[in-house]
Residue frames relative to the residue before (quaternion, step in Angstrom):
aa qw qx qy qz dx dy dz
X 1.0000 0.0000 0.0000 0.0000 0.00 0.00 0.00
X 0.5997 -0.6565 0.4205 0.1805 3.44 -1.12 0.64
X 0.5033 -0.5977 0.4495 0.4329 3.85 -0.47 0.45
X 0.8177 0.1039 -0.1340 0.5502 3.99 -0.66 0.49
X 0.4459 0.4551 -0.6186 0.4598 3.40 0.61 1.67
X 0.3285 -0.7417 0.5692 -0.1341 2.67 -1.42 2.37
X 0.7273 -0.4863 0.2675 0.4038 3.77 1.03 0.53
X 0.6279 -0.4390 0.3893 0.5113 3.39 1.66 -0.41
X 0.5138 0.5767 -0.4416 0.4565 3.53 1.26 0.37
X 0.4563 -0.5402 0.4540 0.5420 3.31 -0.97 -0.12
X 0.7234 -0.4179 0.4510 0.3141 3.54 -1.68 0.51
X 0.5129 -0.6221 0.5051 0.3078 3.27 -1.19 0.27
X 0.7246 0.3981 -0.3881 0.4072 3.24 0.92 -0.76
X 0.5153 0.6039 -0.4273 0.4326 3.84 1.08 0.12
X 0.8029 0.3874 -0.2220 0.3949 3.16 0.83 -0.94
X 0.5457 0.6220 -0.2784 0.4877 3.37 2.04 0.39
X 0.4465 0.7271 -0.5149 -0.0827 3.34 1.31 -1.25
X 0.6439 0.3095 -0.6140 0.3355 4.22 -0.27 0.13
X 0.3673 0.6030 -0.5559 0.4388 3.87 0.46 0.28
X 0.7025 0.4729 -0.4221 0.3236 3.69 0.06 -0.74
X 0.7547 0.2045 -0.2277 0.5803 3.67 -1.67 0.36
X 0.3098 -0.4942 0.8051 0.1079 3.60 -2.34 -0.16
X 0.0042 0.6404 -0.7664 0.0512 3.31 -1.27 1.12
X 0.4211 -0.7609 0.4931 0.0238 3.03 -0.95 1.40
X 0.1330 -0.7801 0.5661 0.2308 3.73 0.19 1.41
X 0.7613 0.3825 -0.3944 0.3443 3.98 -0.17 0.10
X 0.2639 0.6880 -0.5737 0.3577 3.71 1.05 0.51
X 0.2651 -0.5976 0.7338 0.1847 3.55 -1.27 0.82
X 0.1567 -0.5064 0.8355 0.1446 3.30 -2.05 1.04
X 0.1943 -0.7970 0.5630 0.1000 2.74 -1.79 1.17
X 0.2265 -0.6254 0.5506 0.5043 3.88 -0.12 -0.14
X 0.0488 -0.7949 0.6025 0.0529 3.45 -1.43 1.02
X 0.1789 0.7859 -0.5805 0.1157 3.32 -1.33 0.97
X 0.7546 -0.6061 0.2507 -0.0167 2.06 -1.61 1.91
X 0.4954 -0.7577 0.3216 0.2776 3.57 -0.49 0.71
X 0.4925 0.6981 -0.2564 0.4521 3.40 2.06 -0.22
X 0.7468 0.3523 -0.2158 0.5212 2.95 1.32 -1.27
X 0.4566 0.3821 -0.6846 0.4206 4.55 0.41 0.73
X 0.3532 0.5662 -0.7211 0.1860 3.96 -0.12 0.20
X 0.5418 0.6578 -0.4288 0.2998 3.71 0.70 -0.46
X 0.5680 0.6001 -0.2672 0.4958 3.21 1.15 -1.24
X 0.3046 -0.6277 0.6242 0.3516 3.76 -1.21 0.65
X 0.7285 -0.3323 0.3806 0.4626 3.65 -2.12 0.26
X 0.8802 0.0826 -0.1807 0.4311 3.45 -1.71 0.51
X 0.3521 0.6906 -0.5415 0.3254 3.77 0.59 0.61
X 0.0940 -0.7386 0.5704 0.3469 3.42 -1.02 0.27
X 0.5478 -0.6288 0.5465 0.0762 2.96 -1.51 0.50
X 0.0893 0.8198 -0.5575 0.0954 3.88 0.16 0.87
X 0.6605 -0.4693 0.3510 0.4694 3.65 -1.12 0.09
X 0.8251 0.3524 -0.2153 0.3855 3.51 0.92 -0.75
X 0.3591 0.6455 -0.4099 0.5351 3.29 1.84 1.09
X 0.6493 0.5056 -0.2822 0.4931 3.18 1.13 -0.85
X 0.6130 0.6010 -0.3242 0.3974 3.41 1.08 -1.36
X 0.5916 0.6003 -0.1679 0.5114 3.81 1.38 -1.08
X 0.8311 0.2111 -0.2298 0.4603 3.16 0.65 -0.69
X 0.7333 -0.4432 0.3465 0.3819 3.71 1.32 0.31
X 0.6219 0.4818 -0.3932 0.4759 3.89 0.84 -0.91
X 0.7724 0.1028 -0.2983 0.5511 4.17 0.43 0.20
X 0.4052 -0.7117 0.5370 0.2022 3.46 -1.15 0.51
X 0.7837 0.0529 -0.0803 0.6136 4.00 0.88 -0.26
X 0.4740 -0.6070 0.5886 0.2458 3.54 -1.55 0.42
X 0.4314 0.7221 -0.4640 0.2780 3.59 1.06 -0.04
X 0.7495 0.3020 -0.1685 0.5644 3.44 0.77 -1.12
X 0.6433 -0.5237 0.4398 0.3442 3.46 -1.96 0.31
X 0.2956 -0.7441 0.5189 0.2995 3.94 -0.82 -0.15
X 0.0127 -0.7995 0.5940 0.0885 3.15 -0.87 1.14
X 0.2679 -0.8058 0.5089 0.1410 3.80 -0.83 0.77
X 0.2910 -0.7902 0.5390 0.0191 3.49 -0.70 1.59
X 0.4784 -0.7897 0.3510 0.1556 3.48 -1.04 0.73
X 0.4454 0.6272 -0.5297 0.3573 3.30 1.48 0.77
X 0.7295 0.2449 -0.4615 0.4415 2.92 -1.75 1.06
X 0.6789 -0.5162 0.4686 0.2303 3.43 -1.85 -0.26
X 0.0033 -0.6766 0.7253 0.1275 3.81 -1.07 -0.13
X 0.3823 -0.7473 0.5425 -0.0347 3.27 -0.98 1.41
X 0.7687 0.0380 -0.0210 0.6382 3.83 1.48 -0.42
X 0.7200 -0.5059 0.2997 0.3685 3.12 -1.91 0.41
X 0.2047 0.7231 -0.6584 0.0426 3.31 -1.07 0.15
X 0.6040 -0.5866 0.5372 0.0510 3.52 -1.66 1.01
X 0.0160 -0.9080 0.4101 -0.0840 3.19 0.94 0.90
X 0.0923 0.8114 -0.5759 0.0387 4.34 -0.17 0.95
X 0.2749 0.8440 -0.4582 0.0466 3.33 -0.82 1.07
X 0.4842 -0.5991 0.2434 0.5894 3.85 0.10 -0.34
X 0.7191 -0.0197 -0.0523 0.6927 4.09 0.74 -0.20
X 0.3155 -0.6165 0.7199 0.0467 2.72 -1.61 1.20
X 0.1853 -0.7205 0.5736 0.3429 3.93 -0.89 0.44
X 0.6670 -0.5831 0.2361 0.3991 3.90 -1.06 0.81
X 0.6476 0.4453 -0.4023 0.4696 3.30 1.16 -0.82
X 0.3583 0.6225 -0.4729 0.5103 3.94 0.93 -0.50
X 0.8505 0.2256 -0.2115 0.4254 3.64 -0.52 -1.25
X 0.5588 0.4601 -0.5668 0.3934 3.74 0.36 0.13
X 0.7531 0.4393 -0.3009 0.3863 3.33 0.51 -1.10
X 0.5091 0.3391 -0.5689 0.5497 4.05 0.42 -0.27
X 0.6246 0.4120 -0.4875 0.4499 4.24 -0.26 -0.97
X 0.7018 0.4755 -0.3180 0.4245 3.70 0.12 -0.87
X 0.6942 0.4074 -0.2878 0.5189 3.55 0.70 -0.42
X 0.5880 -0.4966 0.3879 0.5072 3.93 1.05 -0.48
X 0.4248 0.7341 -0.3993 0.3481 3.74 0.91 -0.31
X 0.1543 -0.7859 0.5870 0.1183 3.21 -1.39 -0.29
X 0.0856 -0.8323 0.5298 0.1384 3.87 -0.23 0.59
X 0.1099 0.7259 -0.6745 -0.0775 3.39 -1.54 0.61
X 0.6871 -0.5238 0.4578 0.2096 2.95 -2.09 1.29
X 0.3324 -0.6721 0.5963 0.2867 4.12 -0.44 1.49
């Protein structure tokens, strides 16, 4: 016999389906963006969540911003958000930039 054979009933897990999976009510959503996409931004600008929000790269102020380190940044720029990933922050420093924790 197979694992979850009930005699010819229906399975529990059919007869459960909001039981299935785990959603985690304390998970943070973050808005995330990519270090490719502040090229918009001109050199020595800073960059704040509600620059981004202006220029389109987050869609709501509800959540924190975290910046990820794909792609490149070609110039300085003053970069303020709530998490920065590590490879993110080498490259703005590496470019002349400077990041700070909002």
């Amino acid at each position: 016999m197979r694992v979850g054979f009930e005699g010819g009933q229906l399975p529990l897990i059919k007869r459960l389906p909001r039981k299935r999976g785990f959603r985690n009510i304390f998970k943070t959503e973050y808005n995330i963006v990519n270090v490719g996409q502040l090229a918009v931004f001109a050199p020595g600008s800073e960059v704040t969540p509600e620059e981004l929000l202006r220029a389109g790269l987050i869609s709501t102020m509800d959540h924190p911003t975290k910046i990820l380190g794909t792609g490149d940044v070609k110039h300085p720029l003053l970069v303020s958000a709530d998490r920065f990933s590590s490879s993110a922050e080498k490259k703005i420093v590496a470019a002349g930039g400077s990041v700070k924790q909002a």
